[in-house]
N, C-alpha and C positions, 0 to 999 in steps of 0.2 A: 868808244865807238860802238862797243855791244850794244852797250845799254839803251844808245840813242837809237841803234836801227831797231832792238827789242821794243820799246818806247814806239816806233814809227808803225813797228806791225801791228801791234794793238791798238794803235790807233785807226788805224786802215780798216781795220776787225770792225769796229765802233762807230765808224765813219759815219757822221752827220752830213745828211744828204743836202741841209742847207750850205754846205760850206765848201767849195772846188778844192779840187788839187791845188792849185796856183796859188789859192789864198794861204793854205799849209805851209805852202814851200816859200812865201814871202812872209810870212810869221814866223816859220822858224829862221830865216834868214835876220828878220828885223830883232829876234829874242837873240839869237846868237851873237848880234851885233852889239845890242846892249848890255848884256852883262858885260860881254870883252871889252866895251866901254870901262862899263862901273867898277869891273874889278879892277883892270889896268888904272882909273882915275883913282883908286881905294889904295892900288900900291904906292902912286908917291906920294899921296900925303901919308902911308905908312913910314916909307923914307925920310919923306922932310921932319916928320914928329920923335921921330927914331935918329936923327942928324945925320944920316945913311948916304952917302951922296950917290947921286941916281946920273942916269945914261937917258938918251933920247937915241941908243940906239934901239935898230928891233929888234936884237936877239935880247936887250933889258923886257919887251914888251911879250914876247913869245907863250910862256907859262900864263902869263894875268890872261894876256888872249883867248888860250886854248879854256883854262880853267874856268873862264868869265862867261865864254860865247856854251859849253858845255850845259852849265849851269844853267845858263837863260834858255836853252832847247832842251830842257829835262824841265825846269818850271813849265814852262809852255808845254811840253808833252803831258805831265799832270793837267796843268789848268784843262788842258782837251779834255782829256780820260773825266775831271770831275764834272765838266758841263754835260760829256756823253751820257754820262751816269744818273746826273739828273733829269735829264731827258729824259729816260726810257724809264725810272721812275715817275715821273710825269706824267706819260705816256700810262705807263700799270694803273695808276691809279686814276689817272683820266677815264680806264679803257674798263677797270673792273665792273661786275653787276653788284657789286653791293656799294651803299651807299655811306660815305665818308664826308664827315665833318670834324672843325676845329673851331673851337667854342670859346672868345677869351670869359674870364669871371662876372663880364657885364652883360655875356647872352649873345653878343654881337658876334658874326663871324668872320673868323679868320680866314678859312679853305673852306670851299664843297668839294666834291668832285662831279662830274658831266653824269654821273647814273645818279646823283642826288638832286642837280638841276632838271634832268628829263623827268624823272622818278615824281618833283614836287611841283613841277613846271614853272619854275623862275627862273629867269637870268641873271647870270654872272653880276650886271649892275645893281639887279635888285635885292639880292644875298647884302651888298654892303650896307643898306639901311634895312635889312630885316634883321629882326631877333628871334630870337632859337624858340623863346618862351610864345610867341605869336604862332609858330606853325604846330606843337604842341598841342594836342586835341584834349579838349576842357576836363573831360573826364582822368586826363593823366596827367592833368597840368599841377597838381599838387603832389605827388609821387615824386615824377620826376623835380622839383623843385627843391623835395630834398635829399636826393642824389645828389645832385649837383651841386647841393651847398657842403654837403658832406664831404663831397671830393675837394672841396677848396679848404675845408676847414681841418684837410688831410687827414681823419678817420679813417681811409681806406686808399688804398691806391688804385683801385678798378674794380669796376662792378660789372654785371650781368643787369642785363635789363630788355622788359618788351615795351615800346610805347609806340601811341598812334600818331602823327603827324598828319596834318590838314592841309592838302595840296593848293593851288592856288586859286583853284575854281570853288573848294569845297568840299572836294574826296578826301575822304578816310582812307588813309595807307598805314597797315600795322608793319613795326619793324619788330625786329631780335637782334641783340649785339651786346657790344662791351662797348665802354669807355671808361679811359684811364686818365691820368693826370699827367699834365706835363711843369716839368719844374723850372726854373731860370734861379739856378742857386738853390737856395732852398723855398725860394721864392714859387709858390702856385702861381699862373699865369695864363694856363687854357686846359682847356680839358679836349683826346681828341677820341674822336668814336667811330667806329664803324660797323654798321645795320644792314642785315640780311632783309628782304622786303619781304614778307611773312603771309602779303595780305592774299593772295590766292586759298594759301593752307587755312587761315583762319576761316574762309569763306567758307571752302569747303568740310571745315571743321562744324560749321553751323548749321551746313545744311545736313549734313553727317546727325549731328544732335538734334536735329530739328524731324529729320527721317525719322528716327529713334524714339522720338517722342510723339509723334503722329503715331507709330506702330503700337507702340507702348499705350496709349490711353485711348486711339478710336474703340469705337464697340464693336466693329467688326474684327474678326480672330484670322492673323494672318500668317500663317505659313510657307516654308520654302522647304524644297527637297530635292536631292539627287536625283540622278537618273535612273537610280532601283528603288526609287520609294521613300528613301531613307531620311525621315526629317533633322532638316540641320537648321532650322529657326522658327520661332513659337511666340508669338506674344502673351500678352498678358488675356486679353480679352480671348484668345485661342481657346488657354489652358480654363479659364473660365467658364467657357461653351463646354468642351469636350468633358472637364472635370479630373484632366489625369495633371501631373505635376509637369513642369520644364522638365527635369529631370528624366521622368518617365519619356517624354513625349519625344527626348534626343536620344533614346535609346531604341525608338519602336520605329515601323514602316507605317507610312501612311497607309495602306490596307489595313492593319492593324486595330489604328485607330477608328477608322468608315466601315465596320462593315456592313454593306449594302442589305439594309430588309425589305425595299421598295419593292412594290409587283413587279415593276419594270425590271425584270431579268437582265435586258440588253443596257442597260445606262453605262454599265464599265468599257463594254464596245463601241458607244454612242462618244465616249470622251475621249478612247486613244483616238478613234478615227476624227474627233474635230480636231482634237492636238496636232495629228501627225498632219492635216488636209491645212487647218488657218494658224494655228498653234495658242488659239484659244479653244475653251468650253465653258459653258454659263448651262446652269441645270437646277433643280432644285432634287432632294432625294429622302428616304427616310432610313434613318440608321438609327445607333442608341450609343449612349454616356458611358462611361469607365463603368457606373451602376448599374447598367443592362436598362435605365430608363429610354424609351424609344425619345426622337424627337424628328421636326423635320427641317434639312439644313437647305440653305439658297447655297453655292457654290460657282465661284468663278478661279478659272483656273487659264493661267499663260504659260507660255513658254521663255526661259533665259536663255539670250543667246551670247555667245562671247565675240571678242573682235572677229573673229572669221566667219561669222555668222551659224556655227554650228550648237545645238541646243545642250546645255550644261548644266541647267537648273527647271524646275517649276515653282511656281508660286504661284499660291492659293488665299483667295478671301472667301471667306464663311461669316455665313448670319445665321443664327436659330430664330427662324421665323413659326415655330409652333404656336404662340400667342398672336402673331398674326392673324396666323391662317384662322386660328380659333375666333379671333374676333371679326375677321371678314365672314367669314362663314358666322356669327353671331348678326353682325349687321346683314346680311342677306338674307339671314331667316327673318329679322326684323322686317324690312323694306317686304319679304315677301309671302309675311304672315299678317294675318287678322290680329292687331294689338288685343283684344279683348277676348277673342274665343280661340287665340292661338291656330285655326284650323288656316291654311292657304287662302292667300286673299288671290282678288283677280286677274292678278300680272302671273303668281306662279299658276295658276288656274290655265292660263293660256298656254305659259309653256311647256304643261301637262299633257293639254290638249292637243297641242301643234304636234310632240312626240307621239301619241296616242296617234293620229291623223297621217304622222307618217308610216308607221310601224302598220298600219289599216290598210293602207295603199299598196304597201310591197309585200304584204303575208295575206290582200285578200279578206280581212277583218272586218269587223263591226263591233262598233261602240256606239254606246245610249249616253244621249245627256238627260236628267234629268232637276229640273228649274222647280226650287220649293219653296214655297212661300206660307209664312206659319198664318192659319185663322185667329181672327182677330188678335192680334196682338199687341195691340193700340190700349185696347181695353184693360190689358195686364197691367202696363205701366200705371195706365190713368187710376186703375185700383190700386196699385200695391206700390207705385214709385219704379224709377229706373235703377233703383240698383237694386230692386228683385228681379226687373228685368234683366239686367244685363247677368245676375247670376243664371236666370232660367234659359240665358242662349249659351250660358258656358255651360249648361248643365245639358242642353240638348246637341250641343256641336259633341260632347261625351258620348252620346248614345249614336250618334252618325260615324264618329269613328267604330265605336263596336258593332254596330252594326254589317257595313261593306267589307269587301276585302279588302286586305293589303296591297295588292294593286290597281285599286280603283281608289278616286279621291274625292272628298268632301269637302268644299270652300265653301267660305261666304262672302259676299259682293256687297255686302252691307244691308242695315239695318236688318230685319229677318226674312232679308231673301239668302236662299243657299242652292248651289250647282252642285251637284254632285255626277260624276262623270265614272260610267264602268264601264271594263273594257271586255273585250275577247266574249260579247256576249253569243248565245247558239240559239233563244229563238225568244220570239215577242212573250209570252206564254211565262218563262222564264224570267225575262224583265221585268215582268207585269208583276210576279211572286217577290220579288227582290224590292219594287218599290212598295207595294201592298205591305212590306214587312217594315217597310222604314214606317208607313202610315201608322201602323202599327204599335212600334216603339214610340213613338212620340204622343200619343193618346193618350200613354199609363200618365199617372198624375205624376209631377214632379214636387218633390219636399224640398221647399226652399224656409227656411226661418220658423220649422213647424207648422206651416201650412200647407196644405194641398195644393199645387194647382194643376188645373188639366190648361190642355194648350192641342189644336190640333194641325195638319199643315194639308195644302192642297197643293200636288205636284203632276207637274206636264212632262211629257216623257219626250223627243226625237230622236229618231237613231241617226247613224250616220252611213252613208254611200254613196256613189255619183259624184264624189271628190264635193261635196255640198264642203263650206266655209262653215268657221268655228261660228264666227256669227250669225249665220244663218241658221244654224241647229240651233244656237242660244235664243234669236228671236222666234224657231219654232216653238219649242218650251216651254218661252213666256205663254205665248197664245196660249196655248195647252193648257197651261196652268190655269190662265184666267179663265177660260172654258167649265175647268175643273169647279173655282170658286163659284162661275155664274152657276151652275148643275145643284149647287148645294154645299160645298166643300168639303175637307176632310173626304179628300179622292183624288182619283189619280186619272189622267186622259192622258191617250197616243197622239201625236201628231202626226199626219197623213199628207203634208205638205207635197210638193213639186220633187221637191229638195230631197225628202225619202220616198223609196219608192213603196205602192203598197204591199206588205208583208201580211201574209195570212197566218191568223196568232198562233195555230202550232206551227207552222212551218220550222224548220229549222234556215237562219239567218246565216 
């Protein structure tokens, strides 16, 4: 009687919610019944086989009863406990996140479980006409094939393995697991496995090596540092720019590495205050190489911040834009130089003048244009060809720099016309001496190919005041000039236009 109420408790323990009290208590009633059936029907044909003569009373039936109907509520208490048990095994592996399969030797299966159905999206009916080798992704379909022929052909008894499986729309799912063999005798019969679903990590393993490799081969040199400075990551293209090792570069502070030679004194205060205000800064700067060579860097710099939003890191991209700048600044001088006599053509001309124009207005100044135009010089070419010409205008744009000052400028506007513009001049008298010397220099002969030539030029003078316009002063000038050629040329005339006002030649301007 222990046994059966112990038997009852655990079973009560265990209790399958499909199944009532009442049905319990009329199964062990119907199991108790039938053994004490079977055993009592078992003792007399024991008796009659044994020639034993037997009783129909029921103290002959008492023991087979007790012992029969015992028996059949201890079978029945098992059978419970083994169905409980597989249940909640059932249950485990219905309910686990990894995913379980039973594989017989033809590919076909035996079991999934519910995270292998969700996990590849088929159902239960569809597992039965599907094969293992069909959801197997093409690239691991020959690996794993011979896995699994290996396990059958019992070389091993379980393996380690990763493979992708092809869901039912077409998703890539990587797994990781084992599968081992299952035997029937000695007989192989399936094989059963169960796979971790791996495919998040792999992703982010990809994108991880894919980060890595972006940082690693862009041109841009990309660093990260602590919150004192301290670099704790460097790329390839960094260590390239700056010229010091990884090595070096994890052991130093980024100050270390920048030190600031820019005029701009404030640039270091310019960048905590954008950091601390947006938790960027974008700037360019001039610093120098592990070799003391200076260069100049573009710099863009963020802030990292962690789950709590508080900042933990920076990172930095860098460009050595020195051959930029060199060549921007090469195409500008281009675009706004004269190709052939190198002196400023008429766009930098302007915006010479425009500064000159304003610096005039707010200091009170006066500046002279002077408009040159070389005497006959039609005639040089037609004698001697254009590229004596074009040397005899390289050879007098040479004398127009030596001649002015360094803050006054000499362009040409083409063919041999030439502007030359001075500034901060003090009186007409003065100007008159300044262009009379240009007249001057350009008379002596010029040697081009061993020959002499003379060459002379007639220049128109207006000064500037009254807020008069760049081109207004330029079309006085010209007048000027022309004036100068009709008079005789190889001479110089003032302009006395609206535009300036009249200036008495010593006066001081």
């Amino acid at each position: 009687m222990t046994f059966i109420f112990v038997n009852y408790v655990i079973y009560i323990s265990m209790y399958n919610s499909k199944m009532q009290k009442n049905e319990f208590v009329w199964g062990a009633i119907a199991s108790f019944s039938f053994g004490s059936i079977l055993l009592s029907a078992f003792s007399l044909v024991q008796k009659n086989l044994l020639g034993l003569p037997f009783s129909w009373s029921p103290k002959a039936f008492i023991v087979p009863i007790f012992f029969g109907g015992v028996s059949g509520i201890a079978i029945y208490l098992s059978n419970i406990r083994l169905r409980a048990s597989r249940a909640q095994m059932r249950d485990f592996i219905n309910n686990v996140e990894d995913l379980i399969q039973i594989v017989d030797k033809n590919g076909s299966f035996h079991f999934v479980n519910n995270a292998w159905l969700r996990t590849l999206g088929y159902s239960k009916q569809e597992t039965k006409k599907l094969n293992v080798f069909e959801v197997i992704h093409p690239d691991y379909l020959e690996h794993c094939t011979d896995l699994f022929q290996s396990l059958f052909r019992k070389e091993r008894d379980k393996i380690k393995m990763e493979v992708a499986f092809l869901t039912k729309d077409g998703k890539t799912i990587y797994l990781k697991g084992n599968a081992n063999l299952q035997l029937k005798g000695k007989e192989p019969i399936s094989t059963r496995s169960i796979f971790r679903n791996i495919t998040e990590e792999k992703e982010a393993e990809y994108l991880r090596k894919l980060s890595e490799n972006i940082f690693s081969n862009t041109k841009e040199g990309v660093i990260a540092t602590d919150m004192k400075g301290q670099i704790k990551f460097a790329n390839t293209a960094f260590v390239e720019i700056t010229e010091y090792s990884k090595e070096e570069l994890l052991r130093r502070n980024i100050n270390s590495i920048f030190p600031v030679i820019t005029p701009d004194s404030d640039i270091t205060t310019q960048m905590i205050s954008s950091l601390q205000e947006s938790d960027t800064w974008q700037g360019e700067l001039w610093t120098h190489k592990k070799n003391g060579e200076p260069y100049l860097l573009r710099m863009s710099v963020s802030a990292i911040h962690n789950e709590k939003g508080e900042t933990i890191n920076y990172a930095g991209i860098i460009t050595d834009i020195t051959r930029d700048k060199e060549r921007e600044r090469d195409l500008y001088d281009r675009a706004m130089h004269d190709n052939l006599t190198k002196l400023p053509n008429r766009e930098m001309f302007y915006e010479f003048a425009s500064t000159a124009q304003k610096e005039a207005e707010e200091k009170n100044k006066i500046f002279a244009l002077l408009f040159l135009d070389l005497d006959n010089f039609k005639e040089i070419n037609d004698q001697y060809g254009h590229l004596v010409g074009d040397r005899l205008l390289r050879a007098l744009s040479q004398r127009l720099r030596n001649t002015i000052r360094e803050s006054d400028i000499a362009s040409r506007f083409g063919g041999d016309e030439f502007v030359i513009l001075l500034k901060d001049i003090k009186t007409v008298e003065n100007t008159k001496k300044v262009t009379q010397h240009i007249v001057d220099s350009i008379s002596k002969p010029f040697t081009i190919n061993d020959e002499k030539i003379y060459i002379s030029a007639s220049i128109g003078i207006s000064f500037y005041s009254y807020k008069a316009t760049i081109d207004r002063l330029l079309k006085n000038a010209d007048e000027a000039m022309y004036k100068a050629k009709k008079d005789g040329k190889n001479r110089i005339q003032i302009s006395l236009q609206a535009e300036t006002r009249p200036i008495p030649k010593d006066a001081p301007l």
